[in-house]
VOPAGU-2260 file (C-alpha; in pm, 1 decimal, decimal comma):
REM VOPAGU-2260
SITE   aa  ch    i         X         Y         Z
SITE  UNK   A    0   -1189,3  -11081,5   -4947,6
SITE  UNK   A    1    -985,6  -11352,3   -4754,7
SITE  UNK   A    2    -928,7  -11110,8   -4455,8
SITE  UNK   A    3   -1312,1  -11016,5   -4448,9
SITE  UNK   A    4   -1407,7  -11397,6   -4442,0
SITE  UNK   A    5   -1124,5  -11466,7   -4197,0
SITE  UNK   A    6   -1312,6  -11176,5   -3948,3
SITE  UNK   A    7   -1654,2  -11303,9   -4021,0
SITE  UNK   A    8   -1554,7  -11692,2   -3823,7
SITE  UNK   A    9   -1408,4  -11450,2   -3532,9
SITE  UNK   A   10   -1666,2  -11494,5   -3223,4
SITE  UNK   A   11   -1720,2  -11177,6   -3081,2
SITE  UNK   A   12   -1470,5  -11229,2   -2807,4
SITE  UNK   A   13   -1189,1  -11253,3   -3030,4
SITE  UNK   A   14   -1286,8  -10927,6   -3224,0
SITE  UNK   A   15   -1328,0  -10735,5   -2896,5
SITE  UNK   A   16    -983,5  -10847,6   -2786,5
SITE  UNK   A   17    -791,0  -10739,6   -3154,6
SITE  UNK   A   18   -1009,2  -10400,4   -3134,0
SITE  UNK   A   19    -820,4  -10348,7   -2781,3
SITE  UNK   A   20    -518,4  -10465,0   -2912,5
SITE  UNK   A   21    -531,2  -10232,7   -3233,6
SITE  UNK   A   22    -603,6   -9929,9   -3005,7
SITE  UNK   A   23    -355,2  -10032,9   -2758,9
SITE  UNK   A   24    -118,9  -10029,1   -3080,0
SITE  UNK   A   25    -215,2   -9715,6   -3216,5
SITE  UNK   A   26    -312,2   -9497,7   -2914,1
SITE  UNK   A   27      78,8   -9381,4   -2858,7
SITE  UNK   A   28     159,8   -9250,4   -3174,8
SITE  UNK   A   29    -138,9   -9079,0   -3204,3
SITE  UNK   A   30    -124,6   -8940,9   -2866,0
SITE  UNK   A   31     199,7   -8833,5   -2946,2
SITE  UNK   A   32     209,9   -8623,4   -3256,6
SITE  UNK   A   33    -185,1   -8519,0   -3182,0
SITE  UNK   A   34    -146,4   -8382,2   -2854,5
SITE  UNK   A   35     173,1   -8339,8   -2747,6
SITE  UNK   A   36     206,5   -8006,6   -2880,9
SITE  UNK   A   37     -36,8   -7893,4   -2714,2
SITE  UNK   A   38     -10,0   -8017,5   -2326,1
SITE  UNK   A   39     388,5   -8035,9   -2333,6
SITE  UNK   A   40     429,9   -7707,4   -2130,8
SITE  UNK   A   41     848,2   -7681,4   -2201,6
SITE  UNK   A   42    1099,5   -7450,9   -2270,8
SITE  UNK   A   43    1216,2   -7409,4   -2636,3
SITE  UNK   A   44    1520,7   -7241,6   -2635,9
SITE  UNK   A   45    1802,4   -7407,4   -2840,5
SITE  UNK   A   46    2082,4   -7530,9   -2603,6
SITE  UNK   A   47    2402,4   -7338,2   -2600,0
SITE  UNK   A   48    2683,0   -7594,0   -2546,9
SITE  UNK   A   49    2929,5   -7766,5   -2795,3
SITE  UNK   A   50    2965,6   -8103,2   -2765,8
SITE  UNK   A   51    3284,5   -8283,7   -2714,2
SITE  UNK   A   52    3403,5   -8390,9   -3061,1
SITE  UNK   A   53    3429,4   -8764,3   -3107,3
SITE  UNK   A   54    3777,4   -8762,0   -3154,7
SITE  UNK   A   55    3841,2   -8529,0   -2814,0
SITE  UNK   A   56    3689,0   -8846,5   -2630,6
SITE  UNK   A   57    3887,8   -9108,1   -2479,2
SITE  UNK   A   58    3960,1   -9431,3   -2684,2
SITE  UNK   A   59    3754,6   -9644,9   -2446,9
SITE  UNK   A   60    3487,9   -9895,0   -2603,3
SITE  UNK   A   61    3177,0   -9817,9   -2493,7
SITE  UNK   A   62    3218,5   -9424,3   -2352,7
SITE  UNK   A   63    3015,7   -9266,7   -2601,1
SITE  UNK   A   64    2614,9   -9270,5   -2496,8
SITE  UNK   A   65    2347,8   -9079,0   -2719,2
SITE  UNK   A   66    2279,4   -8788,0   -2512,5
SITE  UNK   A   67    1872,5   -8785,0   -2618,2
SITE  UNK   A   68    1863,5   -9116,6   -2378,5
SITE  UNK   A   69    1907,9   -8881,9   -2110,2
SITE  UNK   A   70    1563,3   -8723,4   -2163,6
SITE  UNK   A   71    1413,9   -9048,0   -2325,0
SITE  UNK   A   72    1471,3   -9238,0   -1987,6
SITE  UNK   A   73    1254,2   -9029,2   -1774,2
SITE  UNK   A   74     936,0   -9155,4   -1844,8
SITE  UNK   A   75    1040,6   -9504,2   -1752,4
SITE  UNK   A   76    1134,2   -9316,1   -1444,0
SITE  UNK   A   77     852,2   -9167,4   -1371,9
SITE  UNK   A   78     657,0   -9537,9   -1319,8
SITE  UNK   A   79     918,0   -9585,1   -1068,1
SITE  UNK   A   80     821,2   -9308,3    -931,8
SITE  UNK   A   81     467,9   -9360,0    -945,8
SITE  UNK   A   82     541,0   -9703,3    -765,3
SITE  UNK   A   83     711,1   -9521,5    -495,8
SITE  UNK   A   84     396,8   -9320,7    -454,5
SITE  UNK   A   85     184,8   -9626,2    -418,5
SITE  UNK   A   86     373,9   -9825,4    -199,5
SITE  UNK   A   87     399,3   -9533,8      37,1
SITE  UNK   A   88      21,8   -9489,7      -3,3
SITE  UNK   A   89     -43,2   -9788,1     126,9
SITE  UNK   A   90     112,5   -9759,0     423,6
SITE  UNK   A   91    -170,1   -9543,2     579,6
SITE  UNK   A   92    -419,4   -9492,8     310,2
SITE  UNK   A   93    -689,3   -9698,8     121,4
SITE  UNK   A   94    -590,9   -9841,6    -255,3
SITE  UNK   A   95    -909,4   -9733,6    -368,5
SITE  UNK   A   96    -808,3   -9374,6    -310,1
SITE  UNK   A   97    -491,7   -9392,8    -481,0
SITE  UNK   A   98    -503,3   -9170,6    -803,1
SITE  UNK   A   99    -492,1   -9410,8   -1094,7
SITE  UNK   A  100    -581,5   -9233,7   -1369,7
SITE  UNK   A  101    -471,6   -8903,3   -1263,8
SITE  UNK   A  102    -123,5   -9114,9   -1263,7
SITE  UNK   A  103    -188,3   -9256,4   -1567,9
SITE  UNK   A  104    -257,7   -8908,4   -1758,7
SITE  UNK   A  105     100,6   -8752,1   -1580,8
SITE  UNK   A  106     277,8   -9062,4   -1758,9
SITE  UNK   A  107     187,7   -8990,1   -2097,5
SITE  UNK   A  108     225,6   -8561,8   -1986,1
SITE  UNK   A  109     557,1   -8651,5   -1895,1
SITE  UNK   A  110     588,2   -8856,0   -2191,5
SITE  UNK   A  111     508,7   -8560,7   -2423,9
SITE  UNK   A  112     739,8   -8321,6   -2225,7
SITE  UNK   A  113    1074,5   -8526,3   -2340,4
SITE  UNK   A  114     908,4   -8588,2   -2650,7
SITE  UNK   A  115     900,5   -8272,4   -2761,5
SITE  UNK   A  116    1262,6   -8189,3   -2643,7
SITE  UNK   A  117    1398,0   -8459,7   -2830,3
SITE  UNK   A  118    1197,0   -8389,4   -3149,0
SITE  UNK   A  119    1356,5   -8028,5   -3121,5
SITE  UNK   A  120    1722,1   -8126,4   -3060,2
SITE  UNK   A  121    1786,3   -8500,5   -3193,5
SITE  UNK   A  122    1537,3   -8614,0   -3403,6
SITE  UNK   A  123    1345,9   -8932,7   -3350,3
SITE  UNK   A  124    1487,8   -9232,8   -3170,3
SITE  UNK   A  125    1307,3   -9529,4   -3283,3
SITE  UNK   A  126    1411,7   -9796,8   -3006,0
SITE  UNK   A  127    1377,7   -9550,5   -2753,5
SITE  UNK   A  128     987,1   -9460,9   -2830,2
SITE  UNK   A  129     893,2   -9806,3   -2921,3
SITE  UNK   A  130    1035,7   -9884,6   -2563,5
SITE  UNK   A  131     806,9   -9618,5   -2413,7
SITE  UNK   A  132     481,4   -9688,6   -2608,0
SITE  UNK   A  133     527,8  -10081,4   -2461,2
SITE  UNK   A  134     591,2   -9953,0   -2101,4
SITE  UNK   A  135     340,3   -9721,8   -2130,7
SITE  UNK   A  136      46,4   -9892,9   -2258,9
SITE  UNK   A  137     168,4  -10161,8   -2014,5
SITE  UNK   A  138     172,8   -9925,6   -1737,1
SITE  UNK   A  139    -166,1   -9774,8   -1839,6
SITE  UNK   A  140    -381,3  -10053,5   -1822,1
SITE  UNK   A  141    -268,0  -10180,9   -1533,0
SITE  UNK   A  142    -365,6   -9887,0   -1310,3
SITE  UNK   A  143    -690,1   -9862,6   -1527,6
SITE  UNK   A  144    -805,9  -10239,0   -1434,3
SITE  UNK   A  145    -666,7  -10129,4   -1071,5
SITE  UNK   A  146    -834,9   -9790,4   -1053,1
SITE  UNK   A  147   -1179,5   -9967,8   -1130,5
SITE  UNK   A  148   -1153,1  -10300,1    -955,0
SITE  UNK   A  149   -1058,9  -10105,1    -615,6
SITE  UNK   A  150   -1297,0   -9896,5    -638,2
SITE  UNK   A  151   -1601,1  -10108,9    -742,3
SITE  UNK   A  152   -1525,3  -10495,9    -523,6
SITE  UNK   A  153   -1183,5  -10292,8    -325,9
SITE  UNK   A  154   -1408,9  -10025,5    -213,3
SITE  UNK   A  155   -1696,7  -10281,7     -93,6
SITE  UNK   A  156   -1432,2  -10518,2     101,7
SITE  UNK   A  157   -1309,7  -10212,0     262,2
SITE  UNK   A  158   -1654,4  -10098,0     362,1
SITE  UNK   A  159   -1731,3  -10421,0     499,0
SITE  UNK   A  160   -1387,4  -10430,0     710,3
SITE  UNK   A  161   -1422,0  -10088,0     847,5
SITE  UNK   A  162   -1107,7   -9982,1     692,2
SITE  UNK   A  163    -921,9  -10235,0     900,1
SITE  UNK   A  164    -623,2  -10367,9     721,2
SITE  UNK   A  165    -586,9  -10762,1     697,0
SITE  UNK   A  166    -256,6  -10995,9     676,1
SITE  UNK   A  167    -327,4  -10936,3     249,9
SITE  UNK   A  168    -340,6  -10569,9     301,4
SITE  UNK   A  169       4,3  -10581,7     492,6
SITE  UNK   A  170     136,6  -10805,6     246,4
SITE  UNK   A  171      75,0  -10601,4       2,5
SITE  UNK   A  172     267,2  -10287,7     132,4
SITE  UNK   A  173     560,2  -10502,2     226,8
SITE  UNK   A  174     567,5  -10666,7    -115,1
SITE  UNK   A  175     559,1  -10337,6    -316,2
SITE  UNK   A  176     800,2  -10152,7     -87,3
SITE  UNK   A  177    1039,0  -10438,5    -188,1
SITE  UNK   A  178     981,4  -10423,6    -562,2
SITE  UNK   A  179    1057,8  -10015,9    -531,9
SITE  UNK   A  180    1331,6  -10106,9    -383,7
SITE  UNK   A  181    1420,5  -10386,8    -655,6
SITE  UNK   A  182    1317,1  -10145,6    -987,8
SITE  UNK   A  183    1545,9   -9875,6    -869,4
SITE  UNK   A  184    1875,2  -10076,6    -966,0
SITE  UNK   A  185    1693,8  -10326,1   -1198,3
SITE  UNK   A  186    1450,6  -10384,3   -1430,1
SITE  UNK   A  187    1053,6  -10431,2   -1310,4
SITE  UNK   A  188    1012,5  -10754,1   -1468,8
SITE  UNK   A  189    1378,0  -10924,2   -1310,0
SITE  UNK   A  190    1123,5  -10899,0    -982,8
SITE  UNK   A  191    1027,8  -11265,6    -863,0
SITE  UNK   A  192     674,2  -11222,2    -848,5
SITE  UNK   A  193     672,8  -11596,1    -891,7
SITE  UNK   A  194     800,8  -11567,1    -500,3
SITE  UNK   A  195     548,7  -11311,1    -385,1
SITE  UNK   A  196     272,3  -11512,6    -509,0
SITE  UNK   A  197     365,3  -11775,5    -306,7
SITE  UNK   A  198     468,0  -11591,7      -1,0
SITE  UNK   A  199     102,4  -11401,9      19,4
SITE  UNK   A  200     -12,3  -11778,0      65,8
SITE  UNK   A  201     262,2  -11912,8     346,5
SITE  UNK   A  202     257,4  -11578,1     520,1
SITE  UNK   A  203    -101,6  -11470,4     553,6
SITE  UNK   A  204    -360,6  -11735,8     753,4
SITE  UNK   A  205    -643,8  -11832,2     567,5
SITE  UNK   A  206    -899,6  -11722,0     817,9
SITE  UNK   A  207    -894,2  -11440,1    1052,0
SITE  UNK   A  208   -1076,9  -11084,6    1100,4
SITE  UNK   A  209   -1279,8  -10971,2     813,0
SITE  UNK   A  210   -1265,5  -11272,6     614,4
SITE  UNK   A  211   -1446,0  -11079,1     251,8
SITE  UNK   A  212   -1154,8  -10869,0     302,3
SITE  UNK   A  213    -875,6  -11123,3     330,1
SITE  UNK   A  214   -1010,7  -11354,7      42,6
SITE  UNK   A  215   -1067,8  -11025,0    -210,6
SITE  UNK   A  216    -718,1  -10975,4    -124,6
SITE  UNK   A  217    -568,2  -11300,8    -185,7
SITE  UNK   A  218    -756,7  -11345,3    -517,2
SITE  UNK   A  219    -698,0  -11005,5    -652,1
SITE  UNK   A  220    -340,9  -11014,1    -524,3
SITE  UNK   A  221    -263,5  -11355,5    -649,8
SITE  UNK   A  222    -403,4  -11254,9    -960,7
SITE  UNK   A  223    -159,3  -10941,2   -1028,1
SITE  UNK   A  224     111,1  -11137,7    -887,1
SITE  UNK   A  225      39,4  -11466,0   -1110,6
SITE  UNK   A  226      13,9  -11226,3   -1423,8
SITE  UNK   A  227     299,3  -10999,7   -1374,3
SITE  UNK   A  228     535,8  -11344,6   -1333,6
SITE  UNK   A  229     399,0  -11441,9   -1645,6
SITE  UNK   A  230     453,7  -11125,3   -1837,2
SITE  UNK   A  231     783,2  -11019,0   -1654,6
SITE  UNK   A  232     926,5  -11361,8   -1836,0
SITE  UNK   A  233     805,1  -11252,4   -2160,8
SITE  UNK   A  234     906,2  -10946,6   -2128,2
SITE  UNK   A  235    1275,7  -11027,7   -2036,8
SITE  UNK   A  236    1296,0  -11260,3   -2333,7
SITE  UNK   A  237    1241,6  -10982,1   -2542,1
SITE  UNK   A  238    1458,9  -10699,2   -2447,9
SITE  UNK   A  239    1685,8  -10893,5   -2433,5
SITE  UNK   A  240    1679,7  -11025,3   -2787,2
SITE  UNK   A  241    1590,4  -10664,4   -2895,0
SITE  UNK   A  242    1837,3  -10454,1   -2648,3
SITE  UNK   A  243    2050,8  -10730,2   -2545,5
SITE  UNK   A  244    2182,0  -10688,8   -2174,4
SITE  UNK   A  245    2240,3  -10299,5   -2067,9
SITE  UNK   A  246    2575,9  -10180,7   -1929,7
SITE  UNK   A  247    2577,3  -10100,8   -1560,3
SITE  UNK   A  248    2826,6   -9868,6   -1542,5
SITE  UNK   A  249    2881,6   -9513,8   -1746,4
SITE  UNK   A  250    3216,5   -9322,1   -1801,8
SITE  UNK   A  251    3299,9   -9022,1   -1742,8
SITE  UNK   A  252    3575,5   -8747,2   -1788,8
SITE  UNK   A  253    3640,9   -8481,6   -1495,5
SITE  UNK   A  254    3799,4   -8175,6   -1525,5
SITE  UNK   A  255    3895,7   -8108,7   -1170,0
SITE  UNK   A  256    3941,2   -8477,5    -933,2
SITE  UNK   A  257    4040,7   -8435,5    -586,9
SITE  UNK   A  258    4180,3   -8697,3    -427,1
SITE  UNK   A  259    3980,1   -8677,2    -130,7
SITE  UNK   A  260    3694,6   -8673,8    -371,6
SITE  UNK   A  261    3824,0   -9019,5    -520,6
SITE  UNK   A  262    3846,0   -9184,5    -169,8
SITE  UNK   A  263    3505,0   -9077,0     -80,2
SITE  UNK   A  264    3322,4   -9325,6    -282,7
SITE  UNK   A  265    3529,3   -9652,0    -337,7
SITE  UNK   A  266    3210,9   -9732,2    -613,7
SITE  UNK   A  267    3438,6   -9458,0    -826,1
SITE  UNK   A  268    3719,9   -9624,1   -1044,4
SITE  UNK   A  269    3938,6   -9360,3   -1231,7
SITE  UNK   A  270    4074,6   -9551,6   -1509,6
SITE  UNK   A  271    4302,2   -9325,3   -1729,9
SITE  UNK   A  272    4418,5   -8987,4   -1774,8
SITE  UNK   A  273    4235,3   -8740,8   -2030,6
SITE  UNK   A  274    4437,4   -8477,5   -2209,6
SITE  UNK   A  275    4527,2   -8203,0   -2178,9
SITE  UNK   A  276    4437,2   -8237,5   -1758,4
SITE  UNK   A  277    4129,0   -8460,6   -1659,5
SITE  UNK   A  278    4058,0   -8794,5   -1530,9
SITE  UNK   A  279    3833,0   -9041,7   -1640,5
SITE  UNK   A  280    3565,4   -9228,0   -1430,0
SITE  UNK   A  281    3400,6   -9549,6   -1464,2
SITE  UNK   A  282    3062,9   -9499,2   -1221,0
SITE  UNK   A  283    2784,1   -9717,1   -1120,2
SITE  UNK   A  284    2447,0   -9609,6   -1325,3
SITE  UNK   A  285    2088,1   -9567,9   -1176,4
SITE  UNK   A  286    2019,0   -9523,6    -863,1
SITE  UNK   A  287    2438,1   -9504,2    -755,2
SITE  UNK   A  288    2458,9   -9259,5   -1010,7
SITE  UNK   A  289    2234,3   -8996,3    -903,8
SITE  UNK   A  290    2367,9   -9100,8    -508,5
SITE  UNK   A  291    2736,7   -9059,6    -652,4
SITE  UNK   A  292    2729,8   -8791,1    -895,9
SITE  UNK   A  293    2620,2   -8487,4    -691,2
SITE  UNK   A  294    2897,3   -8607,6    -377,6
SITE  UNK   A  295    3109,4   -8563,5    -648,8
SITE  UNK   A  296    2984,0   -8250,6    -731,9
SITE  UNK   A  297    2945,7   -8118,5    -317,9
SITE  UNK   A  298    3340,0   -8264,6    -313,3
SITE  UNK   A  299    3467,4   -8003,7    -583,9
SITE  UNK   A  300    3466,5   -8211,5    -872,3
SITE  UNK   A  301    3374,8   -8035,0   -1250,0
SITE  UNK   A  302    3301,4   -8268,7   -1530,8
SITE  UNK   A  303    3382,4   -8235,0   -1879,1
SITE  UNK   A  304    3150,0   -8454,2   -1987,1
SITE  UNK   A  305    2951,6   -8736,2   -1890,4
SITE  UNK   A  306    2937,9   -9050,3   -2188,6
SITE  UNK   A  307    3038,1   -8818,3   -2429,8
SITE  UNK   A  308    2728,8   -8530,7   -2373,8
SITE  UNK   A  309    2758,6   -8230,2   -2267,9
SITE  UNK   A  310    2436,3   -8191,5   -2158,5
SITE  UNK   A  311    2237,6   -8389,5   -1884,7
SITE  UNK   A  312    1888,5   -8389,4   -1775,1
SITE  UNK   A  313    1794,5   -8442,2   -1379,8
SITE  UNK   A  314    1464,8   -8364,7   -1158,2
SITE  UNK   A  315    1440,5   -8268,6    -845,0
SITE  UNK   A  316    1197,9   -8226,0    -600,4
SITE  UNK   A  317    1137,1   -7860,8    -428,2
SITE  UNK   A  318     826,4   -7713,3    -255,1
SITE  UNK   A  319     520,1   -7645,5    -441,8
SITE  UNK   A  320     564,2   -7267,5    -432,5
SITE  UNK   A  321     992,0   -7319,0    -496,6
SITE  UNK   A  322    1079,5   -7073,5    -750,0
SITE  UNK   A  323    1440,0   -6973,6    -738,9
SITE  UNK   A  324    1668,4   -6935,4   -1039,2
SITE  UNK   A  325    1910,7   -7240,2   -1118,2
SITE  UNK   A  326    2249,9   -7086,6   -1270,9
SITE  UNK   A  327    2313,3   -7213,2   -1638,0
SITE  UNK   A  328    2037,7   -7429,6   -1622,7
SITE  UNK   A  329    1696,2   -7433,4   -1804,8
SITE  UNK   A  330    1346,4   -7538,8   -1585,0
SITE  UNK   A  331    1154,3   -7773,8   -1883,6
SITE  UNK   A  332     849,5   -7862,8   -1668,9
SITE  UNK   A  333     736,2   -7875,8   -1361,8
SITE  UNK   A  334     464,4   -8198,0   -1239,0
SITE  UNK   A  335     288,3   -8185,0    -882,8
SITE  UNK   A  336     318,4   -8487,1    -667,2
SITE  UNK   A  337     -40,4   -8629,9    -662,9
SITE  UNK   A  338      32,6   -8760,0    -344,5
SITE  UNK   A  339     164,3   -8469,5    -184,2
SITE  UNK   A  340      37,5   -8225,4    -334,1
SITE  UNK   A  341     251,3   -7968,4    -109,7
SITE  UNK   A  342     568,8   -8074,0    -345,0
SITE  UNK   A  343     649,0   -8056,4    -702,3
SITE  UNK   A  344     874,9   -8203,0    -919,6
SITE  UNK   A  345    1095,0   -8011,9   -1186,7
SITE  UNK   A  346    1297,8   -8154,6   -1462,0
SITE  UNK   A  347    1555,5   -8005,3   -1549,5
SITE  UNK   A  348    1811,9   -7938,8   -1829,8
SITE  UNK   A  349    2169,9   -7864,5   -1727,6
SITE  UNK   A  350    2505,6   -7841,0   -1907,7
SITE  UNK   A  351    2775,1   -8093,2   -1785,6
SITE  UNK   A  352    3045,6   -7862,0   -1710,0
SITE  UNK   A  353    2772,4   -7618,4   -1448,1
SITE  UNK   A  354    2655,5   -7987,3   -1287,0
SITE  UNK   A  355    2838,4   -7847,5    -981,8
SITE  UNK   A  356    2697,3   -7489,8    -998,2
SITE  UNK   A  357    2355,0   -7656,6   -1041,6
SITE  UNK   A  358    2333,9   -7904,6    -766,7
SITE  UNK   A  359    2537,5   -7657,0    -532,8
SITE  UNK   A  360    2171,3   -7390,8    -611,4
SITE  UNK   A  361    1980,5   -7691,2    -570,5
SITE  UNK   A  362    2109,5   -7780,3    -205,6
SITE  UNK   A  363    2066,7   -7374,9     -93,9
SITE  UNK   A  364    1737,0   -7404,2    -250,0
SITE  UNK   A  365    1646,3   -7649,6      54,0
SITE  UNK   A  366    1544,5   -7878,5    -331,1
SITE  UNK   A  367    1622,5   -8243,9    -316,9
SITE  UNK   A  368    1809,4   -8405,7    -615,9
SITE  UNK   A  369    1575,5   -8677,8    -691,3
SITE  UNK   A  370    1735,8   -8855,3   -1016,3
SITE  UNK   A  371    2013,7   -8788,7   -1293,2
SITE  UNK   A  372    1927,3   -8966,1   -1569,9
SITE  UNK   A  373    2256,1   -9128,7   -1676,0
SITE  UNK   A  374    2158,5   -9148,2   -2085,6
């Protein structure tokens, strides 16, 4: 009785805005065990591979990873991705035309994908999946206000420019080609939009060419760039009371180390021996890792295992009609770059000690490693 009196003083406004909330809330998990099953197009075989036994890893705080973090990671990926996409986009093309919601539906597709691989083989990682149903609802609603706003008032300051790109429109392919560049070491909301917001007004004049066009800009841009400096700070203040401060760098143990392999990469510390022969590695993670790893590989080195796993996942990008068999490897999924629609990108399930054998197919295949995701 309370609660129903307590919803009746709500104004409308404030009932609209917990509805969206509550849906916001519950739209994941229902998403997830409701239709996953049915649009997660993956393999199911069991994997082969033993893992190392805890005691046959090295005694070094912090080595051990949980190896379903390498599949869990890949949707946060995947916006980075995404990002990529748009930033390029931009470039040449109109942001009306970008595809929003076709991006938005890949996220949650790609979402289900790992999901259900997870589900089969580990079980259900709590922090992990409450991670992903913040990013993505995040993620979702911001190219659903973008996908309508450009192309209801975007598409009409367009039309009224001729297509002619302003100062803004410049601004804004220079400022997202920087945060692509930011997310793929750190964090999206470490980015100082704070700084952008205040660089689209000391960089771009107030008047000029196409004047409906400039000032749409700067109030549309000011207001993504204004609200993502607001949220970013939230956002930071709680993952880090929830997840505290991530490790940057991953170890490693590698069967076979040559030394010219070791003085390729200076970014590679070997910092003990493993028994009975072996080395372990402390690398870089995220973007080093996936530029590190398969030099590594090329160079002649074999892992034994990577954090502990013996099992990593990676996806690479190979032409749309790429079809060639991957040695000791399974093919999950494959997604088509909505962008570029004559490429497609695989993911990919690969035992540790065949990383070499895989990336060496990958590299005949003419396929470009595009990411190892480093658990």
């Amino acid at each position: 009785m309370a609660l129903r009196n307590l919803w009746k003083r709500f104004g409308w406004k404030t009932k609209t805005a917990l509805a969206l909330l509550l849906a916001a809330m519950l739209f994941p998990p229902l998403f997830m065990f409701g239709a996953c099953p049915f649009l997660a197009d993956v393999q199911t075989k069991p994997g082969t591979a033993t893992p190392p036994a805890a005691d046959a890893l090295p005694a070094i705080e912090g080595y051990a990873r949980p190896e379903e973090s390498t599949y869990l990671t890949y949707p946060e990926w995947f916006i980075v991705y995404s990002s990529e996409e748009y930033a390029n986009f931009l470039q040449a093309g109109r942001p009306s035309d970008f595809p929003y919601f076709s991006s938005i539906w890949q996220y949650w597709c790609s979402y289900c994908a790992v999901y259900q691989i997870t589900r089969r083989d580990y079980g259900f990682n709590a922090g992990d999946h409450l991670m992903l149903w913040v990013i993505g609802v995040s993620y979702s609603g911001e190219l659903a206000l973008k996908g309508i706003y450009e192309n209801i008032f975007g598409r009409l300051t367009e039309w009224t420019s001729g297509g002619e790109k302003t100062d803004e429109d410049r601004f804004a392919h220079t400022a997202n080609k920087e945060y692509v560049a930011f997310i793929y070491d750190r964090p999206w909301f470490e980015f100082s939009f704070a700084a952008k917001l205040s660089g689209l007004w000391a960089q771009t004049p107030l008047f000029g060419r196409n004047w409906l066009r400039k000032w749409e800009r700067k109030f549309i841009l000011s207001l993504e760039f204004g609200g993502k400096a607001i949220y970013g700070g939230l956002m930071t203040l709680a993952t880090r009371a929830v997840y505290g401060t991530a490790p940057t760098e991953i170890y490693a143990t590698a069967e076979l180390l040559p030394e010219p392999a070791l003085q390729a990469d200076p970014r590679v510390q070997r910092v003990a021996d493993a028994q009975p022969s072996g080395s372990v590695l402390l690398i870089p993670r995220y973007r080093q890792f996936t530029e590190i790893v398969p030099q590594l590989a090329r160079h002649g080195v074999e892992f034994r295992d990577i954090a502990g796993n013996d099992t990593i996942f990676l996806t690479a990008l190979v032409p749309r009609e790429w079809n060639a068999a991957l040695p000791d490897a399974e093919t999950l999924f494959a997604m088509e770059i909505l962008t570029q629609p004559e490429r497609k990108r695989l993911g990919i399930s690969a035992p540790v000690r065949s990383l070499h054998a895989v990336i060496a197919a990958l590299d005949a295949g003419g396929a470009h490693v595009e990411h190892l995701y480093d658990y």
